[in-house]
C-alpha positions as CSV (number, residue, x, y, z in Angstrom):
1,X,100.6,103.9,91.7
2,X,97.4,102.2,89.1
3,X,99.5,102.7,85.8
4,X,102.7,101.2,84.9
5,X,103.3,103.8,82.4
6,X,103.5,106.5,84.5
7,X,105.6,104.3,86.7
8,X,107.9,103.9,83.9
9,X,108.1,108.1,84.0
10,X,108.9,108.6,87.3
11,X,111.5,106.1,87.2
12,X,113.1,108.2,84.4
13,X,112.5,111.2,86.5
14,X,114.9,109.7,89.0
15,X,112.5,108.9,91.8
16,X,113.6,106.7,94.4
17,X,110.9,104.7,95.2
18,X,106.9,104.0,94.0
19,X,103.8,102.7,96.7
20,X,101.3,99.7,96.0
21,X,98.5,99.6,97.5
22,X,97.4,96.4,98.8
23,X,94.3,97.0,101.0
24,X,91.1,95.8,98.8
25,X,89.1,99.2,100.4
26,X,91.3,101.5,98.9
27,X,90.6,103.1,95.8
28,X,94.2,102.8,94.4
29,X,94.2,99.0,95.4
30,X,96.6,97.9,92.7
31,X,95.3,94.2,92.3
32,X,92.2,96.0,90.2
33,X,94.7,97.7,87.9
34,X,97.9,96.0,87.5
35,X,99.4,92.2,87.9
36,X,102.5,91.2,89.4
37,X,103.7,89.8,86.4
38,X,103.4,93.3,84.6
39,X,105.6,94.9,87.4
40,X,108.2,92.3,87.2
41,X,108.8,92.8,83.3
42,X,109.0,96.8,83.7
43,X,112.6,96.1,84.9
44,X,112.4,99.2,87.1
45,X,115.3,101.1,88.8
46,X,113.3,102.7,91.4
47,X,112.4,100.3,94.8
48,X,108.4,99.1,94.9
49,X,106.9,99.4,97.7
50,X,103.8,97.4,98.8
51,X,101.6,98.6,101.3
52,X,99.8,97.0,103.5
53,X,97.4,97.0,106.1
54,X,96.6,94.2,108.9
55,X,97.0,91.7,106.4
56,X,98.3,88.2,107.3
57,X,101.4,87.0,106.8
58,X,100.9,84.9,104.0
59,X,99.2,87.5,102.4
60,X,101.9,89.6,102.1
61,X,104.7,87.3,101.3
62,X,102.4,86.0,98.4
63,X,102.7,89.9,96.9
64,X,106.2,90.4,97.5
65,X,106.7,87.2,95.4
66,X,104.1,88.3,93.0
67,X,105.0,91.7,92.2
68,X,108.7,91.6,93.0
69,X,108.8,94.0,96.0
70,X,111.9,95.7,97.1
71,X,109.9,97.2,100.6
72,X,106.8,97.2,102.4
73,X,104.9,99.6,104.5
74,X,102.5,98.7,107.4
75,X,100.1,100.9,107.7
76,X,97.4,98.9,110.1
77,X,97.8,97.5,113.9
78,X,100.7,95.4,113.2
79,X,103.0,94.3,116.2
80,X,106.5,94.7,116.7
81,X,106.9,90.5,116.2
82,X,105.0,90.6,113.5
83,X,107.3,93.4,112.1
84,X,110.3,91.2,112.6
85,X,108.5,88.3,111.2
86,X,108.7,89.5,107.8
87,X,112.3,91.8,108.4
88,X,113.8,88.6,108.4
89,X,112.7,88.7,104.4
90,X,112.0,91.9,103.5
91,X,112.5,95.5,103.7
92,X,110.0,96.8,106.8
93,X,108.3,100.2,107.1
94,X,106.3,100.7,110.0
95,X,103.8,103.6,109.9
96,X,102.9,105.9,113.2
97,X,99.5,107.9,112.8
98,X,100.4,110.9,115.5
99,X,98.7,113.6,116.9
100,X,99.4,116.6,118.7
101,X,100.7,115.5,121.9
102,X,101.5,111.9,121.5
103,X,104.4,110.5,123.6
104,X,106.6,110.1,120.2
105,X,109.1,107.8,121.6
106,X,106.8,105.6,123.6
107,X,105.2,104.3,120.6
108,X,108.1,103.8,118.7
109,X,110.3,102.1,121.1
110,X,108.6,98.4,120.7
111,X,109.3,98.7,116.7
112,X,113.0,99.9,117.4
113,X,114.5,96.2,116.6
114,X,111.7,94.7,114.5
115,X,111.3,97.0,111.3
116,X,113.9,99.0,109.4
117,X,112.7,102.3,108.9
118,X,109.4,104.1,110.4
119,X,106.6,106.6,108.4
120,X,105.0,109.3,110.1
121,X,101.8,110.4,109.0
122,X,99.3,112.6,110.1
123,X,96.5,110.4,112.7
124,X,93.1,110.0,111.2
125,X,90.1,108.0,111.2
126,X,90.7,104.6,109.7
127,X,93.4,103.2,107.6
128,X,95.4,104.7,105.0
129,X,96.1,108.0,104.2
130,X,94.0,111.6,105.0
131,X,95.6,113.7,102.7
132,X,95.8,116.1,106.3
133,X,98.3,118.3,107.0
134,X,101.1,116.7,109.5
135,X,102.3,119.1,112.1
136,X,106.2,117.8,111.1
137,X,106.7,120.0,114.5
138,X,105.5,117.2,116.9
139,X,108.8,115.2,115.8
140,X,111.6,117.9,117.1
141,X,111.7,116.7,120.6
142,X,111.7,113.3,120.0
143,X,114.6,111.0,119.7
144,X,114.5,109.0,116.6
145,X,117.6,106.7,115.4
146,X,115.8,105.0,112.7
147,X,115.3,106.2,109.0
148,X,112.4,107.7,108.2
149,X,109.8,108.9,105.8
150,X,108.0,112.0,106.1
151,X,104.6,111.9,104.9
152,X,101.0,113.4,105.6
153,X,99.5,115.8,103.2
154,X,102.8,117.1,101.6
155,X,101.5,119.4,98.8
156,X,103.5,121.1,95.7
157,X,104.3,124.6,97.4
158,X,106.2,122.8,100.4
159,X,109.2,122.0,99.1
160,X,110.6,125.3,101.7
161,X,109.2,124.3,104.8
162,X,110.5,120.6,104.2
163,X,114.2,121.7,103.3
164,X,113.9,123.8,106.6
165,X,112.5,120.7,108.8
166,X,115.5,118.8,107.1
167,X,117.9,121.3,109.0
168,X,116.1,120.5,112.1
169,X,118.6,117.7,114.5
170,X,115.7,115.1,114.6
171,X,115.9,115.3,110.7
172,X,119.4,113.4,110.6
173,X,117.4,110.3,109.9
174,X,115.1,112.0,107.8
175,X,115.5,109.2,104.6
176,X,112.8,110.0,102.0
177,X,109.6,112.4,101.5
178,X,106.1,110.6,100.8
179,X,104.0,112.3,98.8
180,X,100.5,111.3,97.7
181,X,97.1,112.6,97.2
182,X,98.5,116.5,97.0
183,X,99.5,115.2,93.4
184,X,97.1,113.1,91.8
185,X,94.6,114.2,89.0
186,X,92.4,111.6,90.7
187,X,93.3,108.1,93.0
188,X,96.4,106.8,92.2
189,X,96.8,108.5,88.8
190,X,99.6,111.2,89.2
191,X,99.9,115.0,88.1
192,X,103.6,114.0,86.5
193,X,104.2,118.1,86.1
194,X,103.5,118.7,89.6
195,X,106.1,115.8,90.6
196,X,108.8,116.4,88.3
197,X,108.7,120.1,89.7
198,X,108.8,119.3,92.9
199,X,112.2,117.5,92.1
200,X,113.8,120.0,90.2
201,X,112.9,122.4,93.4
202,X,114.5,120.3,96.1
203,X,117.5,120.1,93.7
204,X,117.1,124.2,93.4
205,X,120.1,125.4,96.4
């Protein structure tokens, strides 16, 4: 998110959370658009999450004071002690880029007892995300006993496919759905009609 007012909509809309970008090479790099102090005085119901990539640790407990977050997501090279580091303050997401045939439960075991929940995206060149299709697939024979997100290229006319996955037994940790670029007007500005629909769809039986 780049604009506090529509911030201030989706937190009437009843959506649980909202991403910051904190990674200066990314166009929605929220230090250009909003201040901390801004964030602080919406008085917001929904969680704010900053994101992060291979930033130090300073770095990131300087935003978390700054812009009052409730979470943050790595989204870089991080290590499992440099996970736990900041657990011990904060809220930790830990994000897994995967591919077809990647040993699921081989990567995640080192972060099992350093972050809170895990992310899985779709893998990619770079940081960030691709706005690529995830293959949710590659997750049913793993074992995961975390909470996750779901995330990779979720798009407006998926809403079906996800409430099937969410049957799925690997999906009894499945904690929120990440959405992104699929619903943006242009980066980091939202299409708010495309998101409120998607809401009132998953609340659709």
């Amino acid at each position: 998110m780049t604009q506090l007012d529509q911030v201030r909509q989706l937190d009437e809309m009843g959506v649980d959370f909202a991403g910051f970008i904190f990674y200066p090479k990314s166009p929605r790099y929220v230090v250009r658009h909003l201040s901390g102090e801004q964030l602080k005085k919406a008085k917001l119901k929904l969680g704010k999450v900053g994101v992060f990539v291979n930033a130090g640790y300073e770095e990131v407990m300087k935003q978390v004071d700054s812009y009052g977050l409730d979470m943050i997501q790595l989204h870089g090279d991080e290590t499992p002690r440099f996970c736990e580091q900041l657990a011990n303050y904060i809220t930790v997401i830990k994000v897994f880029r995967l591919g077809e045939d990647d040993p699921i439960d081989w990567i995640i075991r080192p972060y099992q007892d350093s972050c809170d929940m895990f992310l899985f995206d779709t893998e990619g060149v770079g940081y960030g995300g691709t706005g690529k299709k995830f293959n949710w697939n590659v997750l049913k024979a793993a074992v995961i006993d975390k909470l996750f997100f779901l995330s990779g290229g979720i798009e407006p006319g998926d809403v079906g496919k996800l409430k099937v996955f969410a049957r799925e037994p690997v999906a009894k940790k499945l904690f929120s759905i990440d959405v992104n670029s699929k619903f943006e007007l242009s980066a980091g500005v939202k299409d708010l009609k495309k998101i409120r629909t998607m809401l009132e769809e998953f609340k659709t039986p």
